[in-house]
C-alpha positions in Angstrom: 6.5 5.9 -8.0 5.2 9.7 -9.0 1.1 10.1 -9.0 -0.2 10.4 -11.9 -2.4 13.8 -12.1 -5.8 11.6 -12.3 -4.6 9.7 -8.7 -4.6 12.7 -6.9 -7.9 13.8 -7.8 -9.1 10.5 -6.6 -7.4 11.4 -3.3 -9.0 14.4 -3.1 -12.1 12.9 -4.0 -12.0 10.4 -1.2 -10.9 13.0 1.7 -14.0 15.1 0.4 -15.8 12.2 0.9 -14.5 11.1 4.2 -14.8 14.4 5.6 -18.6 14.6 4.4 -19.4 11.4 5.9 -17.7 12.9 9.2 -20.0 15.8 8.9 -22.5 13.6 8.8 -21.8 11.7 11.8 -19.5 8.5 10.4 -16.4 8.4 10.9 -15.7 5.3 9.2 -14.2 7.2 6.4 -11.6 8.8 9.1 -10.7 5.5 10.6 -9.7 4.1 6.8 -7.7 7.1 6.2 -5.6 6.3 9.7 -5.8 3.2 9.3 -5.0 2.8 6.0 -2.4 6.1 5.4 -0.7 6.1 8.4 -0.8 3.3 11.2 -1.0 0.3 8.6 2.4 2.0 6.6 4.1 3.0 9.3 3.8 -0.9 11.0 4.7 -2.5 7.6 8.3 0.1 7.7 8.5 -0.8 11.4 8.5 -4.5 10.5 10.6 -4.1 7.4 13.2 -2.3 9.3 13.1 -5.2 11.6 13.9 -7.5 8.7 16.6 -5.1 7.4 18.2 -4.6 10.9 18.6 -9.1 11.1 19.9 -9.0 7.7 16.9 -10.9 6.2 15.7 -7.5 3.9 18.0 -5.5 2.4 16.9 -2.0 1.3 18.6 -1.0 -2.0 20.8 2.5 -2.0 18.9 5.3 -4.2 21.3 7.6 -5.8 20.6 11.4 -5.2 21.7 14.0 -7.8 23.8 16.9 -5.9 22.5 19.2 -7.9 25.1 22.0 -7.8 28.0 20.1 -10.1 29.7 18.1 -7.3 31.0 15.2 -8.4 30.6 13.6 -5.0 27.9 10.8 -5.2 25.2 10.6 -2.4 22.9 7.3 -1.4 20.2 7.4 0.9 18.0 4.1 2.0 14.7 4.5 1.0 11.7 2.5 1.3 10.6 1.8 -2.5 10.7 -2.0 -3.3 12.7 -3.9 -0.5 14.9 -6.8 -1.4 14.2 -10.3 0.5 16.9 -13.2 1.1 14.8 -15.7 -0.5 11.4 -15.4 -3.2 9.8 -17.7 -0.5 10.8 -15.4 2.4 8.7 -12.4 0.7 6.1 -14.3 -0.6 5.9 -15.1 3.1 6.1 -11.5 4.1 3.5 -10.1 1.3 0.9 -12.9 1.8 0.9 -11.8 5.3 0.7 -8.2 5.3 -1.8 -8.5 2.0 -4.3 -10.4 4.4 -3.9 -8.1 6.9 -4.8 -5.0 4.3 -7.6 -7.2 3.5 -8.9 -7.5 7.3 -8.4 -4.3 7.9 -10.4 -3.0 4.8 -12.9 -5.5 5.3 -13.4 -4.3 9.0 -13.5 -0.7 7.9 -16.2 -1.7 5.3 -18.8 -3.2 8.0 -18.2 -0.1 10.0 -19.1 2.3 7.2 -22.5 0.1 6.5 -23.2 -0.1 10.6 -22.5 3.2 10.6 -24.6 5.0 7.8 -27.7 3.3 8.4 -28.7 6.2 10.4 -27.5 9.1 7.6 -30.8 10.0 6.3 -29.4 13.2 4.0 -28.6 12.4 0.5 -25.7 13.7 -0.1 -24.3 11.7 2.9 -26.1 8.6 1.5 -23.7 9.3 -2.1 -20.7 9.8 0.1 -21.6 6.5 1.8 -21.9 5.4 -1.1 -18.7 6.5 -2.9 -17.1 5.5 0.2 -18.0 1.7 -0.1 -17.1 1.8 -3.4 -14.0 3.0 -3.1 -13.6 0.1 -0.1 -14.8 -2.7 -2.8 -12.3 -1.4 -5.1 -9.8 -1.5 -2.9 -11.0 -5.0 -1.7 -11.1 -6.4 -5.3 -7.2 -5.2 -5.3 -5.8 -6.7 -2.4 -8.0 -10.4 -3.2 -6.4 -10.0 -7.1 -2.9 -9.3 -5.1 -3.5 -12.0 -2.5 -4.5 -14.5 -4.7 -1.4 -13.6 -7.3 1.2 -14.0 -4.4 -0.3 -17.2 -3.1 -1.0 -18.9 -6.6 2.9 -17.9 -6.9 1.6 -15.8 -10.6 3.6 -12.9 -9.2 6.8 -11.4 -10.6 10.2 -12.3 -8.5 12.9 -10.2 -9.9 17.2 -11.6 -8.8 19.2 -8.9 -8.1 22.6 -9.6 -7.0 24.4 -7.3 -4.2 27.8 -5.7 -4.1 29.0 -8.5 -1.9 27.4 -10.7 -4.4 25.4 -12.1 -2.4 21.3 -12.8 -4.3 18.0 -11.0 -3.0 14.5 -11.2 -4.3 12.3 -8.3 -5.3 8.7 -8.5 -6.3 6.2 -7.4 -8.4 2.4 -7.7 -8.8 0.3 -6.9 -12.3 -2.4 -4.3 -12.1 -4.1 -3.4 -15.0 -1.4 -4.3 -17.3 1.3 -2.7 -15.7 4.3 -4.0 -13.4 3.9 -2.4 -9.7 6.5 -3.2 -7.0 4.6 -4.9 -4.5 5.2 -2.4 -1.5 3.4 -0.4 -3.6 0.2 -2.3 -4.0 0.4 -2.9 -0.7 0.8 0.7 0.7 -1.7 1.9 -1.7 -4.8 3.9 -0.6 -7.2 1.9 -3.2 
């Protein structure tokens, strides 16, 4: 799913942010964008290649334009929404990983408070500010997600395979709109 221009603003917003909190002396706002950009993705794709690999996910071919007229199609695997064996199996899967977004941000909250208790400057006390907002936000997400996939008020999409064999894909509702759930769950807010 493309940003939309408005999204990346907010990005840069929030590494302006973390970086003045660093400046500052917290690096809270650091840790979240490790945590939460890099180690926490790259461990959810770790575990879903797992699942792939044992034949219990199966990550749908994306069609890639050749661009210079040949009529030779290409595929590549990509991970955009992957498809589970049963709606059970990846409510299993997203419950799981949702609670552990939730821990995580939780965590990275209480270190941002701990640490800016000691920023005295106030444009350090806004970022600190901004920061923990941005957090709640994010917290207020993955609780609305959590509680969607648990309370089964989530949207499990069939797909039949090739082989015609059935897989289950899911979506979660955010502001009126239909988001793969990988998404919401990779999601730096």
């Amino acid at each position: 799913m493309a940003a939309r221009w408005w999204q990346t603003g907010w990005v840069v917003l929030g590494g302006l942010v973390c970086l003045n909190l660093l400046q500052n002396g917290v690096p809270a706002g650091i840790f979240f964008l490790l945590a939460m950009g890099l180690i926490f993705p790259l461990a959810v794709a770790m575990r879903l290649h797992q699942l792939t690999e044992s034949g219990l996910v199966l990550i749908p071919l994306e069609y890639l334009d050749s661009g210079n007229g040949s009529r030779q199609a290409r595929f590549r695997r990509s991970l955009t929404n992957p498809c589970f064996y049963s709606a059970e199996r990846a409510r299993a899967f997203f419950a799981s990983a949702l609670g552990i977004r939730l821990a995580l941000q939780s965590s990275i909250l209480l270190m941002l408070v701990a640490q800016s208790r000691i920023v005295m400057p106030p444009l350090a006390l806004l970022s600190a500010f901004l920061g923990a907002g941005w957090l709640l936000y994010g917290m207020v997400r993955s609780c609305v997600s959590l509680h969607a996939v648990l309370s089964r008020s989530w949207s499990v999409e069939q797909l039949v395979s090739d082989s015609q064999s059935e897989w289950y894909r899911a979506y979660l509702w955010w502001q009126n709109a239909r988001t793969p759930a990988l998404d919401t769950l990779l999601s730096l807010s």
